[in-house]
C-alpha positions, -999 to 999 in steps of 0.1 A, spaced: -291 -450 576 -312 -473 549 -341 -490 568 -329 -522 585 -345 -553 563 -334 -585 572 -350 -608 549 -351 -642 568 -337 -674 556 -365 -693 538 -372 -725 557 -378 -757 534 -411 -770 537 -421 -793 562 -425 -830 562 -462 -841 574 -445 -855 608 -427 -826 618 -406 -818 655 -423 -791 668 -411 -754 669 -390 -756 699 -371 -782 683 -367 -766 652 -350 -732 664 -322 -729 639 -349 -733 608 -368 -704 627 -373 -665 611 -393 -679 581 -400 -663 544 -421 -634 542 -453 -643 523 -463 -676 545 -444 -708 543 -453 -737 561 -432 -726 599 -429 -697 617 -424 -660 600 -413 -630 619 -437 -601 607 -413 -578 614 -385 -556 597 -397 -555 566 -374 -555 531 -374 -522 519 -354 -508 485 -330 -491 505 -322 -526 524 -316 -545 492 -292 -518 486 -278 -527 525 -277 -565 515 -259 -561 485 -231 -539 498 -218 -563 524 -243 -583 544 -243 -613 525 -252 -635 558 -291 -616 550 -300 -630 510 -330 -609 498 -361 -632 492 -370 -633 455 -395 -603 442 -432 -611 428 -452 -588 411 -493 -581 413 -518 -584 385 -518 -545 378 -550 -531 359 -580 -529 380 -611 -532 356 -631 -505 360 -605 -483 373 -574 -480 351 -589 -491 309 -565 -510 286 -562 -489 252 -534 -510 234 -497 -525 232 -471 -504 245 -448 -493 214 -429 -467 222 -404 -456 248 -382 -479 269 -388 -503 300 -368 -504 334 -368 -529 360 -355 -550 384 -342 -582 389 -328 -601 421 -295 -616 417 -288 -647 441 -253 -636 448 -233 -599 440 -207 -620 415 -208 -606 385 -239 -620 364 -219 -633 334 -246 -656 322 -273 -629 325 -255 -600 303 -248 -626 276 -286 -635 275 -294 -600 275 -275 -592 250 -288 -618 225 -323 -605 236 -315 -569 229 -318 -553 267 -295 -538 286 -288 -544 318 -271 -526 343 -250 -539 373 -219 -533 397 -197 -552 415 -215 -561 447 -248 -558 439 -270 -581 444 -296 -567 416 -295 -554 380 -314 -529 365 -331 -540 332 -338 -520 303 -350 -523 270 -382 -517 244 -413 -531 252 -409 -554 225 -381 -568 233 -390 -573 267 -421 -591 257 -400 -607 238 -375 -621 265 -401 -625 291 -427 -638 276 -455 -610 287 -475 -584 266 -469 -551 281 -501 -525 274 -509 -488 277 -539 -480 305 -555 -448 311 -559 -441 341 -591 -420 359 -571 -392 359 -564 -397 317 -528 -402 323 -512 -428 305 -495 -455 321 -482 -490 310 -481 -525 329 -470 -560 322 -509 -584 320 -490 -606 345 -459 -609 365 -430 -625 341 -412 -653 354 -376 -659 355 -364 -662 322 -345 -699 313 -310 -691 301 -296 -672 328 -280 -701 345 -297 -696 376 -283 -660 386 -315 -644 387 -336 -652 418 -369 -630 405 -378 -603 385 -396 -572 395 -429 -557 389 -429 -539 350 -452 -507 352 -451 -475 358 -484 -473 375 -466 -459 407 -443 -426 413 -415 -417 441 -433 -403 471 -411 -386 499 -420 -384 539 -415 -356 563 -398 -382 590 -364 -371 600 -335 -390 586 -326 -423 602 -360 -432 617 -381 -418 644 -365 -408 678 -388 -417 710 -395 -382 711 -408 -381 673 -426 -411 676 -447 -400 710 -451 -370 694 -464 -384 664 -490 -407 680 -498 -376 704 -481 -399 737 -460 -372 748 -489 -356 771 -498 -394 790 -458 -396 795 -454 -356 806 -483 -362 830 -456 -393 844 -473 -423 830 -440 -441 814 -455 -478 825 -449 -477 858 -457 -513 874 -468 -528 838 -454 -558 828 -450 -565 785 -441 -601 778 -426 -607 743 -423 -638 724 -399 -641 705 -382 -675 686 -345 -653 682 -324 -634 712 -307 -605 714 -274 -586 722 -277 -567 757 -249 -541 739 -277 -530 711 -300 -522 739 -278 -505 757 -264 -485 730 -304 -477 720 -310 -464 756 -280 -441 753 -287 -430 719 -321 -420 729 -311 -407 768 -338 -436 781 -328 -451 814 -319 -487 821 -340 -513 813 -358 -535 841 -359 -569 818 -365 -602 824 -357 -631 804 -378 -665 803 -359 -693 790 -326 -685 773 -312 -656 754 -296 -672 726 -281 -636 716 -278 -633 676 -274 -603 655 -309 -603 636 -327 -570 644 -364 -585 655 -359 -589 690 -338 -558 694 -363 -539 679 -397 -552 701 -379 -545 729 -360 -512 720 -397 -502 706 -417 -506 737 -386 -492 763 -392 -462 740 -427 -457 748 -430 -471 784 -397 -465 798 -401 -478 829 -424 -509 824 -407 -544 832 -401 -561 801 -397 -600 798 -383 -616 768 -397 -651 763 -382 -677 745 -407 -697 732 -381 -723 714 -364 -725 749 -400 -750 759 -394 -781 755 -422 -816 745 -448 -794 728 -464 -814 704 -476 -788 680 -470 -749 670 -503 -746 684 -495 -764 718 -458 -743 718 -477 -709 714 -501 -724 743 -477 -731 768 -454 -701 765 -486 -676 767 -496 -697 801 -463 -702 815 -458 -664 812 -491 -650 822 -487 -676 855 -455 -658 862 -470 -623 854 -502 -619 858 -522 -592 836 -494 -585 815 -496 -573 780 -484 -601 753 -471 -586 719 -460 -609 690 -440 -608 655 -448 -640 646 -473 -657 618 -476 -688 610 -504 -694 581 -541 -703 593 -547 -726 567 -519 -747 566 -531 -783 577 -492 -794 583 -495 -770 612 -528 -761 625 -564 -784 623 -594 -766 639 -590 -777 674 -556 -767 678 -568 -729 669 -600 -732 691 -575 -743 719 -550 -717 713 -575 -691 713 -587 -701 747 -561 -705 763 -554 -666 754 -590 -656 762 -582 -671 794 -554 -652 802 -569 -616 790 -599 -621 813 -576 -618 843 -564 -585 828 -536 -592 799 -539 -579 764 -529 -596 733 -511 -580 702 -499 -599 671 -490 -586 640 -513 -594 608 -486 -600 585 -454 -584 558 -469 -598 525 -498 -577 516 -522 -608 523 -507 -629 505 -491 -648 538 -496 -682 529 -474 -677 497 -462 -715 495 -424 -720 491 -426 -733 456 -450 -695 452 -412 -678 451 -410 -655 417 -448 -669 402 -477 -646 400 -497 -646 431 -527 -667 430 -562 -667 458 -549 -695 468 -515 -675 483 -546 -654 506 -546 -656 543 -540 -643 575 -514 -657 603 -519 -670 630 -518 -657 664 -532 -619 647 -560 -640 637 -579 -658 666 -604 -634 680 -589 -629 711 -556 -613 698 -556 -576 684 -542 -579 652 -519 -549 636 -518 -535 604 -494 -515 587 -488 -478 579 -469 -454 561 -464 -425 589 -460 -392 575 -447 -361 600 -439 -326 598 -405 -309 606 -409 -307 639 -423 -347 642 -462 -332 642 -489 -362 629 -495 -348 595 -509 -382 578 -511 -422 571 -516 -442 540 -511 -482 539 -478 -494 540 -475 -512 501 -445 -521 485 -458 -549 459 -427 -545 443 -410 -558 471 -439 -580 473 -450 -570 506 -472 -543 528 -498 -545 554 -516 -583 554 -548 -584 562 -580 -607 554 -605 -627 566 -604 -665 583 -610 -692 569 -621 -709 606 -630 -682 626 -666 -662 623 -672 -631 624 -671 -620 661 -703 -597 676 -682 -571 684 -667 -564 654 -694 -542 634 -694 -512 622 -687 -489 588 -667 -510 568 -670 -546 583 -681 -569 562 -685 -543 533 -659 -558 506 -663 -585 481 -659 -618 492 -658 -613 528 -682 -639 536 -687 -638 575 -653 -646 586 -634 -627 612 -615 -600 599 -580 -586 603 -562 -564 614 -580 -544 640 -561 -517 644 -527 -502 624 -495 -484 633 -466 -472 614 -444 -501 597 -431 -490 567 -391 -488 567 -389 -460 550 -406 -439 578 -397 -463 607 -383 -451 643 -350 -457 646 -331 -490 662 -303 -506 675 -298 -544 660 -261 -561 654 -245 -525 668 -258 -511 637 -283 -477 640 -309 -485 615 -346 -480 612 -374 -507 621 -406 -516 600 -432 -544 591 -464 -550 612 -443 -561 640 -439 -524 645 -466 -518 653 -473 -544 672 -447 -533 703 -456 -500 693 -494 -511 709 -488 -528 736 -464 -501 747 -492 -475 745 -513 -504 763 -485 -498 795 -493 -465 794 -528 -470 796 -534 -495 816 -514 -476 843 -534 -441 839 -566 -469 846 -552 -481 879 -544 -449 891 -581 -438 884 -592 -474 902 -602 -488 873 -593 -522 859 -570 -528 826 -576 -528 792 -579 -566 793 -594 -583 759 -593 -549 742 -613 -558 707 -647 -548 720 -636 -515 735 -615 -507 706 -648 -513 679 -669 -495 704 -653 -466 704 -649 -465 666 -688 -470 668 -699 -443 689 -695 -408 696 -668 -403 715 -655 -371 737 -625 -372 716 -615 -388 684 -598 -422 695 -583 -430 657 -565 -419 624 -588 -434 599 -566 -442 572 -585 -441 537 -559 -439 513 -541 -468 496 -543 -511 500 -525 -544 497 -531 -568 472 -565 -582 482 -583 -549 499 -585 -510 499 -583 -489 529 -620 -473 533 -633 -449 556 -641 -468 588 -630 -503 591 -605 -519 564 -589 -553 560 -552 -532 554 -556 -512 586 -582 -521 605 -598 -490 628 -566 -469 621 -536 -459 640 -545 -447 682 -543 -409 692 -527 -420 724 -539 -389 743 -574 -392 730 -577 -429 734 -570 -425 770 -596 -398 777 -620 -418 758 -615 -447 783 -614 -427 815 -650 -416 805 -658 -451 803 -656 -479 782 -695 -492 778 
């Protein structure tokens, strides 16, 4: 099945006084890349679900592509005009109606382009010089480190005028990338490939399956009990023991289904509460709304683990000001120092989550940077994304960053604009890229999130595959349940505010390797590096390691 990708409906910016979240539900799921509200990190666009989109879920309309500055000086060295050979790429159509406006155009310009009934894209083709031409860039020839010759467009072409408004964006033009396939079997990780993958299997052999752990999940859309149920089945997982806070408004999009379907998978028998933080009623801010579901939950559950698929950008002043983040961030310090732990996801857009609304289809700019907010305050861990790699028989074989800048999105990751660099977060690779300043940096840690090698889900009856960073995020506090269960029954206390263990162990000799350092690949701002990285933090956990790492003791 192609990956599910349920690009959310873009939310129009908001006026300086503003209702508060929980009064603005319907406008709720956000673009990726950052606009001013609330974004859910997860299920990431991939090619495959464009493909989906266009062949019959028109309720999901893609959100328009942007393309990166390609040549890296230094690394890939200009050596002319490209004047040979032919160009292919895509554009995003804003309906599947046939683009009638858009092959007249073409024509006059000399391209081809190539379309079906349905689709919601077309496939552009044509000489470089007509294409810089029509589009109004200057496509050159690079060689590359390895002498190969590649070509790129010097910046990301716009949408061209003349095409009467059927073309939503236009894709990246290079060729600076090739097809890569993944030993992951067809239709997304089962439970059993995913534990196997992350090396869980052994924790949940020995009967840890989250026995007596509670994970809390906020959430801004419900779910459909029947897509649980049908996941359970699929995956021979017993019945859930859920809890709902506030009101399932049901709905067929695929985050909520998939946070919850994620973690049962891992920790089948932990309680899991969905929380409905649009169901709290008189907040006076985003900041205050976040605040008051995170306290009314943990007052109901104490020391449960909190995992979010949300962002909202740090630096927008419509939402946050520097007290409302120093507030939030207490209120969740509070909470983890009677035992909870905190995951959030760090973002779908590469780092370039505070993409402004009016950013849609225009080259991205420093100004698009940032991180989201909760991933960002120092008391959450914030989660990266991977691209999860297996063998036949679902053995860990390797990770590289989850990038798709076609699709104009991949692991975020970055450094605050507010927050300073905390003490515990040192080591190989902090601090260590350009223009880092002193700022805390995120993620901390990474799991797998790209669709393409995604586990597989249950959303709107559909079997489909999940992805994005709020993956991973589930995917963590699930292997948190196990955890923090294997500590209580060796009388020790929970993982609690789990940063300065996690950059401990990654800074010390430990019994047994706690991480998969992921070193190849980046997003748009960062490369992944040995040690610490602003793409995927300390890596992806070795479940099984991890946990004898903190049985030996933590400090």
């Amino acid at each position: 099945m192609p990956a599910v990708a349920r690009p959310a409906p873009r939310v129009s910016p908001r006026p300086r006084r503003r209702s508060p979240l929980g009064r603005r539900a319907a406008a709720l799921g956000g673009r990726r890349g950052g606009l001013p509200g609330l974004l859910a990190c997860g299920l990431a666009l991939s090619a495959a679900a464009i493909a989906a989109a266009a062949l019959g879920n028109s309720a999901a309309a893609p959100a328009p592509l942007s393309g990166l500055q390609l040549s890296a000086p230094g690394r890939d060295v200009p050596i002319g005009p490209d004047e040979s050979g032919s160009v292919r790429f895509l554009t995003l159509l804003r309906s599947g109606t046939r683009p009638s406006c858009l092959l007249r155009w073409a024509k006059g310009e000399r391209l081809r382009v190539t379309w079906s009934p349905g689709q919601q894209w077309a496939d552009i083709s044509g000489s470089p010089r007509a294409v810089d031409r029509a589009f109004h860039v200057r496509i050159e020839n690079y060689r590359t480190p390895t002498e190969s010759v590649v070509f790129g467009a010097e910046r990301q072409a716009a949408v061209p005028s003349g095409v009467c408004g059927e073309v939503a964006g236009v894709g990246t033009i290079h060729s600076f990338t090739q097809p890569t396939t993944y030993g992951v079997p067809q239709g997304g990780l089962s439970n059993v490939d995913l534990l196997r993958a992350y090396d869980a299997l052994p924790l949940l052999q020995s009967g840890y399956q989250g026995q007596g752990q509670t994970v809390v999940f906020l959430e801004v859309s419900g779910f459909v009990p029947s897509d649980l149920e049908q996941f359970a089945a699929a995956e021979h997982l017993p019945s859930y023991n859920l809890s709902v806070i506030g009101k399932n408004t049901g709905g067929t999009e695929g985050e909520t289904p998939m946070d919850i379907e994620t973690v049962h998978e891992i920790a089948p028998a932990a309680h899991l509460v969905f929380d409905n933080i649009t169901s709290i009623s008189g907040a006076s801010s985003d900041a205050a709304l976040f605040a008051i579901a995170i306290a009314r939950a943990a007052q109901l559950y104490p020391g449960a683990i909190f995992t979010a698929s949300l962002g909202l950008c740090e630096t927008d002043t419509q939402i946050f000001n520097r007290s409302d983040l120093a507030a939030l961030n207490a209120v969740i310090a509070s909470v983890e120092a009677k035992g909870s732990t905190m995951f959030a996801s760090s973002g779908d857009s590469g780092g370039l989550d505070c993409t402004p609304a009016s950013g849609d289809g225009q080259p991205p700019q420093s100004s698009f940077e940032g991180v989201p907010v909760p991933a960002v305050l120092p008391a959450v861990t914030g989660t990266g994304g991977t691209t999860l790699s297996t063998d036949s028989a679902g053995n860990y074989v390797g990770e590289t960053t989850w990038s798709e800048p076609l699709l104009s999105q991949g692991s975020g990751g970055g450094v605050s604009h507010y927050f300073g660099r905390p003490k515990w977060q040192t080591g190989v690779g902090t601090g260590g890229q350009a223009d880092t300043g002193n700022g805390r940096q995120v993620p901390d840690v990474s799991a797998d999130a790209d669709p393409a090698t995604g586990n597989f889900i249950v959303a709107g009856g559909q079997a489909s595959q999940g992805g994005g960073t709020s993956l991973a995020a589930p995917m963590w506090a699930g292997f948190t349940a196990l955890w923090d269960q294997l500590l209580k029954a060796n009388h020790d206390r929970p993982v609690g505010f789990f940063n300065p263990v996690l950059y401990h162990l990654a800074n010390s000799t430990q019994p047994y390797p706690p991480f998969h350092d992921i070193t190849v690949g980046g997003n748009d701002f960062y490369l992944a590096t040995p040690g610490y990285d602003m793409v995927t933090g300390l890596g992806s956990p070795n479940v099984a390691n991890l946990a004898r790492d903190l049985l030996a003791g933590r400090f």
